[in-house]
C-alpha positions as CSV (number, residue, x, y, z in Angstrom):
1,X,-0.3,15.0,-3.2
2,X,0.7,14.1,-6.7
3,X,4.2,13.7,-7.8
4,X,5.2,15.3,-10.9
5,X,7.0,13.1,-13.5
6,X,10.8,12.4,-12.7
7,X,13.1,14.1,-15.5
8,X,14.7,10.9,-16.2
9,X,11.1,9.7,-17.5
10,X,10.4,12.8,-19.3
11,X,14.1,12.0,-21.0
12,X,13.3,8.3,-21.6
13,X,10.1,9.4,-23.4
14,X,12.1,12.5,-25.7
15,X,14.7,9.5,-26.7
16,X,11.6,7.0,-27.5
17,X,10.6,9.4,-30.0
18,X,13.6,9.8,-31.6
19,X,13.9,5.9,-32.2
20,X,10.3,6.3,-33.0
21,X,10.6,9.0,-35.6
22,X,13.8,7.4,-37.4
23,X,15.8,9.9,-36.1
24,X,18.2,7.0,-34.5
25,X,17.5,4.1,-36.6
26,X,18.2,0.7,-35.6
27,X,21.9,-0.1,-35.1
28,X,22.6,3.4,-35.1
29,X,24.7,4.6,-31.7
30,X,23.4,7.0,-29.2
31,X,24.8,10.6,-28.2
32,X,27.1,10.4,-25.4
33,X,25.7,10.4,-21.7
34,X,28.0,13.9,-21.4
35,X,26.6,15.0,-24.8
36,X,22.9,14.4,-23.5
37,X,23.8,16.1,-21.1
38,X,24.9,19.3,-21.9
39,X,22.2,19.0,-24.5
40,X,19.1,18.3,-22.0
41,X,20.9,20.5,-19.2
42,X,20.8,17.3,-17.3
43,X,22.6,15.4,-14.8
44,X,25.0,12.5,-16.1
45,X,23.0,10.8,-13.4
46,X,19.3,11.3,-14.8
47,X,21.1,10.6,-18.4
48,X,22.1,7.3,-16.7
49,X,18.7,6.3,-15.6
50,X,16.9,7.2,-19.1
51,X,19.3,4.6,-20.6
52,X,18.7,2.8,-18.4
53,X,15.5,1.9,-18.3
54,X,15.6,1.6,-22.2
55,X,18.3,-0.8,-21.6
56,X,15.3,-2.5,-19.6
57,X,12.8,-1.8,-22.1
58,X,15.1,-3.9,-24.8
59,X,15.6,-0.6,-26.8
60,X,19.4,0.2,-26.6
61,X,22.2,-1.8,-25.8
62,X,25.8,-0.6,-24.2
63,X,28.7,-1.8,-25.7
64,X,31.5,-1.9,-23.8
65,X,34.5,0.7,-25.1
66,X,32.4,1.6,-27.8
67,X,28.7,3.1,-26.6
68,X,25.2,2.8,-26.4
69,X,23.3,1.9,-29.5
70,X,19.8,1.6,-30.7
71,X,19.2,-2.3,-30.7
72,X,18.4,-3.6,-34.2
73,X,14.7,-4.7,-34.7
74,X,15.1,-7.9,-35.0
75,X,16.5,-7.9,-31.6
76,X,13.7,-6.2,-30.0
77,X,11.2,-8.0,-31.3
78,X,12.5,-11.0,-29.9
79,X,12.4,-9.6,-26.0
80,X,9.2,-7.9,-26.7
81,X,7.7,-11.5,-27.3
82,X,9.0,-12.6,-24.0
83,X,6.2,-11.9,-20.9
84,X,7.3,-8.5,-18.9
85,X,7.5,-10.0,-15.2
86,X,5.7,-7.7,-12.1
87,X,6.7,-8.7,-8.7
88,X,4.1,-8.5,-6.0
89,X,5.2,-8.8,-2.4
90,X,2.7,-8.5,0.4
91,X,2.5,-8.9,4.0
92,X,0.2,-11.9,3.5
93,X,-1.8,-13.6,-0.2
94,X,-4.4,-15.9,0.4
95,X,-6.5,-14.5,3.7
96,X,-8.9,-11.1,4.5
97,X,-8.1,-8.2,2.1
98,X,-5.1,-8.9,0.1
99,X,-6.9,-11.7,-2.4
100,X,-8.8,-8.5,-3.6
101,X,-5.3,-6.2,-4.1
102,X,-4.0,-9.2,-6.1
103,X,-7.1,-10.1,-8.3
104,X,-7.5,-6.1,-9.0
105,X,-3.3,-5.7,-9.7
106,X,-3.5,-9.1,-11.3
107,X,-6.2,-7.9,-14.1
108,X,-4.8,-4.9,-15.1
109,X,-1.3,-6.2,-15.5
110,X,-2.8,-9.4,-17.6
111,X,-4.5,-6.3,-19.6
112,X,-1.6,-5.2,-20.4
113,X,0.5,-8.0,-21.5
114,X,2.8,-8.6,-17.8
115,X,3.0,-11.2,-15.4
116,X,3.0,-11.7,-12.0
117,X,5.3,-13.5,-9.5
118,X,3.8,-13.1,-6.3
119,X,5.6,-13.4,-2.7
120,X,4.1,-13.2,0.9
121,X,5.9,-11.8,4.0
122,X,3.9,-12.8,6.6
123,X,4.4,-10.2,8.3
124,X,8.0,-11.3,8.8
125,X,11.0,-9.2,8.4
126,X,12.8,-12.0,7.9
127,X,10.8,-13.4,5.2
128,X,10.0,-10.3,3.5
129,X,14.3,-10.2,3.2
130,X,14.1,-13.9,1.4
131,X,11.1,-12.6,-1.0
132,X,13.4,-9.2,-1.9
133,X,16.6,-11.5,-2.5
134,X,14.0,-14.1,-5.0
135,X,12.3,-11.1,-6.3
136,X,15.9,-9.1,-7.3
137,X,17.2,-12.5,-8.6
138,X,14.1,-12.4,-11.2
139,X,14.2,-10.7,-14.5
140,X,11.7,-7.9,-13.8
141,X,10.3,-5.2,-14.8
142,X,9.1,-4.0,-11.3
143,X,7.7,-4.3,-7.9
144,X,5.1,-3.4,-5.5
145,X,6.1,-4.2,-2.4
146,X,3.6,-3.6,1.1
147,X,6.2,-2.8,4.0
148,X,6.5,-5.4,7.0
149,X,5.7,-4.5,10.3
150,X,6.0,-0.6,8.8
151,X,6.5,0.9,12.0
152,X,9.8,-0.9,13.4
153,X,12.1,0.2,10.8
154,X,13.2,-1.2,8.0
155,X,16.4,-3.2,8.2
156,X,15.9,-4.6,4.7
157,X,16.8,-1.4,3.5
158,X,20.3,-2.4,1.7
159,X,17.7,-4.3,-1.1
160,X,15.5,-1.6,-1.3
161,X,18.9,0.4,-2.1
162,X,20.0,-1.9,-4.3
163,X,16.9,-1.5,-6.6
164,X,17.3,2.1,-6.6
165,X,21.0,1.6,-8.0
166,X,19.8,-0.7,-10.3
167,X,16.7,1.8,-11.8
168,X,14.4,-1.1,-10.8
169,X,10.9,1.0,-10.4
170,X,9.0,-0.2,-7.8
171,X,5.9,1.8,-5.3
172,X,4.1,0.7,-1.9
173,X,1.2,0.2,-1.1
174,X,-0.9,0.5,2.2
175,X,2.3,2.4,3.5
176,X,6.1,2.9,2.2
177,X,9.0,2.8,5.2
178,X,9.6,6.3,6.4
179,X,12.8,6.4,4.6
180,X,11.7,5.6,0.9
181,X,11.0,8.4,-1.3
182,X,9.2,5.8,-3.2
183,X,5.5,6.5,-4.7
184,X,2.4,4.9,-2.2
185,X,-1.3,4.2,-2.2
186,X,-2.9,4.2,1.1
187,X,-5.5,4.7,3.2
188,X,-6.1,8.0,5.2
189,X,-5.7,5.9,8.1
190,X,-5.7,9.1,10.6
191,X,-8.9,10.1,8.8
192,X,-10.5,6.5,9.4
193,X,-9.8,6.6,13.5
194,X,-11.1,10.1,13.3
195,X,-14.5,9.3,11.5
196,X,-15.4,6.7,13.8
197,X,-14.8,8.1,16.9
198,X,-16.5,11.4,15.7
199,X,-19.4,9.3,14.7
200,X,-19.6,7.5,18.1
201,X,-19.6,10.8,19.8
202,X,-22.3,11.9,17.6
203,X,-24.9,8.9,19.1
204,X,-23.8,10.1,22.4
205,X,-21.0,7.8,23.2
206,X,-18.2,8.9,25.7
207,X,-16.9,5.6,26.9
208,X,-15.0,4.8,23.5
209,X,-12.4,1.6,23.3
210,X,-10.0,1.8,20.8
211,X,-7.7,-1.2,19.8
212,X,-5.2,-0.5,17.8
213,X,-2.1,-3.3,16.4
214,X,1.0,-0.6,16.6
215,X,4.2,-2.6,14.7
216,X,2.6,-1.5,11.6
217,X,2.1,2.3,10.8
218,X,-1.6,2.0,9.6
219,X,-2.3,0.6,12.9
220,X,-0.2,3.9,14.4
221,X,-2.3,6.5,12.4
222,X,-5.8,4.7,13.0
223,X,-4.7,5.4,16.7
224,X,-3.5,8.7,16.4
225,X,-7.1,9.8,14.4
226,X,-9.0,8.2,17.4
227,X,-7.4,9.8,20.1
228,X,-7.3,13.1,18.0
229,X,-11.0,12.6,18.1
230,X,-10.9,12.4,21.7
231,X,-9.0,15.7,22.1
232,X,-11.3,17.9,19.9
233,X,-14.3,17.0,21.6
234,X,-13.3,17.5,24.6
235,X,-13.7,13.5,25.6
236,X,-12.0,12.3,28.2
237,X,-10.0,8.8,27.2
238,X,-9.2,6.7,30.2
239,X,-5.4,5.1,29.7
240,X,-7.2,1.6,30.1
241,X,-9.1,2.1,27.1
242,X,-6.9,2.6,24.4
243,X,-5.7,-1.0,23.7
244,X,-2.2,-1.5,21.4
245,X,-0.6,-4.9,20.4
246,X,1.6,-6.3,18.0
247,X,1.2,-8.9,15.1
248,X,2.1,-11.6,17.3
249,X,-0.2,-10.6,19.9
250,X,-3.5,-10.1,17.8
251,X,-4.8,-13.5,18.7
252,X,-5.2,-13.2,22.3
253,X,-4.2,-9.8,24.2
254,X,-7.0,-7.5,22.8
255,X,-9.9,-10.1,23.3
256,X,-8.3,-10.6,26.6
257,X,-8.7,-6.9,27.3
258,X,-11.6,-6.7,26.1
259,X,-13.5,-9.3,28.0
260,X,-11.7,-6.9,30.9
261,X,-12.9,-3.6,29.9
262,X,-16.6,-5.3,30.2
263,X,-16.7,-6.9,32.8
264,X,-15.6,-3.5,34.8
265,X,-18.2,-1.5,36.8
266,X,-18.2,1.4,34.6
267,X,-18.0,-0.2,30.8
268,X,-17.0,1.4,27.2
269,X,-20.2,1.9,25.2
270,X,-18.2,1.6,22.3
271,X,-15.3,-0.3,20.5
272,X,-13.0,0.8,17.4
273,X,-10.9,-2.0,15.9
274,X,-7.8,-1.5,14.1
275,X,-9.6,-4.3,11.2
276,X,-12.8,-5.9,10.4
277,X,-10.3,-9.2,11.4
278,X,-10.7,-7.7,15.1
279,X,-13.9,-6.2,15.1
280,X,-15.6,-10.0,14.9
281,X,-14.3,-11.4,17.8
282,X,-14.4,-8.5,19.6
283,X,-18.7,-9.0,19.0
284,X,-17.7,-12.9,19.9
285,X,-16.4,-11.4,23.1
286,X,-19.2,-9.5,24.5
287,X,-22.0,-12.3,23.7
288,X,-20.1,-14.9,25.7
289,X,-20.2,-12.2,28.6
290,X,-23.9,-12.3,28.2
291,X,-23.6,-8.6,26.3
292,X,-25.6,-8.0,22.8
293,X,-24.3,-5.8,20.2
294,X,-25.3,-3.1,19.7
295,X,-27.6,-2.8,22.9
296,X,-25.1,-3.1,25.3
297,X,-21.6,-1.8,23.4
298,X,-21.0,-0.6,20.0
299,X,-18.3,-2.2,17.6
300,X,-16.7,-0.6,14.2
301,X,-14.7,-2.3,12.3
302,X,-12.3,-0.9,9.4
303,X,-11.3,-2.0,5.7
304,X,-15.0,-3.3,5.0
305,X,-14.0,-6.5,4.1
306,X,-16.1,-9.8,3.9
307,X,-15.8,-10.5,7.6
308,X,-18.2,-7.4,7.5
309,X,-21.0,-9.8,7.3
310,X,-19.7,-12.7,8.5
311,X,-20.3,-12.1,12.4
312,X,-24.4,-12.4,12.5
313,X,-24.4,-8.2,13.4
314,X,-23.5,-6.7,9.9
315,X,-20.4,-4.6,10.9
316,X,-20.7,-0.4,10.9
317,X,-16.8,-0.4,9.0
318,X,-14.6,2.0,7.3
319,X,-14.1,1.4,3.6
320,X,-10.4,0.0,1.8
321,X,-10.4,0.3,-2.1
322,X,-8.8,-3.3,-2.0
323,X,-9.0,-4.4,-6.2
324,X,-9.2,-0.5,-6.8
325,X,-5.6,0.3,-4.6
326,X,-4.1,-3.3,-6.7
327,X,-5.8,-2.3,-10.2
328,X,-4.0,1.6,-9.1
329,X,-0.5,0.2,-8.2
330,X,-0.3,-1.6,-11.2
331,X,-1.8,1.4,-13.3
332,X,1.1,3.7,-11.7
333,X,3.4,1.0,-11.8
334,X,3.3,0.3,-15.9
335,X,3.7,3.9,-16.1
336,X,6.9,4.2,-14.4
337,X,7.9,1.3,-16.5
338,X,6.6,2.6,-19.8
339,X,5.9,6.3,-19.3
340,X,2.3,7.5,-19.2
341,X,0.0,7.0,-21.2
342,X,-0.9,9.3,-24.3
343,X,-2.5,11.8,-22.3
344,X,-2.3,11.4,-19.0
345,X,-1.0,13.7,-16.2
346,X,1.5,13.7,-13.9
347,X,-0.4,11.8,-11.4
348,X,-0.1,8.8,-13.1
349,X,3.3,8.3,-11.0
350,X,3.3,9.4,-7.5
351,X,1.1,9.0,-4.4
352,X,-2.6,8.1,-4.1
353,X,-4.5,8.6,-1.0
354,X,-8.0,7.3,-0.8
355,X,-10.3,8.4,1.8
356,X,-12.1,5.5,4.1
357,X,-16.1,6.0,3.7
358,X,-18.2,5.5,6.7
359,X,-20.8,2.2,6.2
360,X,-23.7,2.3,8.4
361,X,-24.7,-1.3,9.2
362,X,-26.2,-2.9,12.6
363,X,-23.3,-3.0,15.1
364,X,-23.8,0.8,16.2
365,X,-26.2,2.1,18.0
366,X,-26.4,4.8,20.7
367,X,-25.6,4.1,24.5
368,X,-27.7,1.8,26.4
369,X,-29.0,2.3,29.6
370,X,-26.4,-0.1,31.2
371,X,-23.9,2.9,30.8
């Protein structure tokens, strides 16, 4: 569901073209934040924030005991040469999907005359705290940030405060922390553990596996679309096969559970993976048990990412926009900044969600006789 645009924007963008139309002239000072006010039928508050951000922009200055005035040209020119700064912060940079989020945020910011400073979290609460305090101690013009471990809270949340004081814009992407009213791109992630289970069903599978990493709340909704898949088909799901784990666990525990769930005398026909990242090994798994895929068990991956064809059994997967959901962010992201573009609707600031496509490749199959 789109947003529609915040009245502080909309105010930013009436004062913009009254500097733009001469009617404040360079040097000249600014109505009152009580006279916008009253004027606007605004909040002092969303008055605040509109100067704000054209305090940001380089456009008026406050003078203290005196007012806000329009900056002289001069002045502005001289900011507007220097780069505008975008902070990216992601749970990791250089490994599976996120290269592709920062090439596609990357390109549209270059296209539009902003850096980027980039930061990775590792999926560490800690860490993501350092890259908030480097970020915040930057000049910049605004973030997008992926939440850490999305589904154990947030206890970062006093610098995600702190940027809201400060009229820093900044949006989420893959998920936001429960407590943020902050704009996100994600996945339908509930839709994705749906479509695969509802397309196992289909080729007559009703042993289904599910593993699932559950500190972060795409993991949580994958889960919660498989096991509604379960329920509307009347499917029974066996405790022992719906697998969960946590970041630190993802190396060992489900391939460890898997190689269980195999080698018992009644077998899943089928596995979901929370990633493509898992869904590899998982195929690693059953061929060292003497198992081929997909005769003897299905495997589906999710995010479609290069792993996809990487494993010898070109992965069945659920699709992740990846340079479309960076390209997006930073699209949304300049338009917070800046205001939209000539044009554009509201949706231009607010929430995106993209819906994960089914691709058909060779690790699915239906049942084999072993079940």
């Amino acid at each position: 569901m789109e947003k529609r645009l915040p009245k502080y924007i909309i105010l930013k963008n009436e004062l913009l073209r009254w500097i733009e139309s001469g009617r404040l002239t360079p040097g000249s000072q600014v109505p009152s934040e009580n006279e916008i006010a009253e004027q606007f039928a605004l909040s002092r508050q969303t008055v605040r924030q509109a100067f704000s951000e054209l305090e940001r922009q380089g456009l008026l200055e406050r003078v203290q005991g005196k007012g806000t005035f329009v900056r002289q040209a001069a002045a502005v020119r001289e900011e507007a040469a220097l780069p505008r700064t975008i902070g990216i912060v992601t749970t990791y940079i250089s490994d599976y999907i996120f290269p592709h989020i920062v090439r596609g945020a990357e390109a549209e910011l270059r296209s539009r005359g902003y850096r980027l400073l980039l930061a990775s979290t590792d999926n560490d609460k800690e860490k993501e705290m350092e890259c908030l305090r480097l970020m915040l101690s930057e000049p910049l013009s605004g973030l997008i940030i992926e939440p850490t471990k999305s589904a154990e809270g947030n206890p970062n949340l006093p610098f995600y405060l702190s940027m809201q004081s400060r009229n820093l814009p900044f949006l989420m992407i893959n998920e936001r922390y429960r407590e943020l009213e902050v704009p996100c791109l994600k996945v339908d992630d509930e839709l994705g553990g749906l479509t695969a289970v509802r397309h196992l069903i289909e080729r007559g599978h009703r042993r289904i596996a599910g593993f699932f990493k559950t500190d972060d709340l795409q993991g949580v909704n994958r889960l919660k679309g498989f096991m509604h898949a379960h329920r509307e088909a009347g499917v029974p799901l066996p405790p022992e096969h719906v697998v969960t784990y946590t970041t630190a666990q993802k190396g060992e525990l489900p391939i460890a559970q898997a190689r269980k769930l195999l080698s018992s005398p009644n077998p899943p026909t089928a596995f979901v993976a929370y990633n493509d990242e898992l869904a590899v090994p998982l195929i690693h798994a059953a061929r060292e048990l003497g198992l081929s895929v997909p005769g003897d068990v299905s495997v589906v991956g999710f995010d479609d990412s290069a792993l996809a064809l990487a494993s010898g059994v070109p992965l069945t997967t659920l699709t992740h926009p990846k340079e479309e959901m960076g390209r997006e962010a930073a699209r949304r992201l300049i338009a917070m900044i800046e205001g939209p573009a000539p044009g554009a609707g509201p949706g231009e600031i607010g929430d995106r969600l993209y819906v994960p496509e089914w691709i058909e490749r060779s690790s699915v199959a239906g049942p084999a006789a072993r079940a």
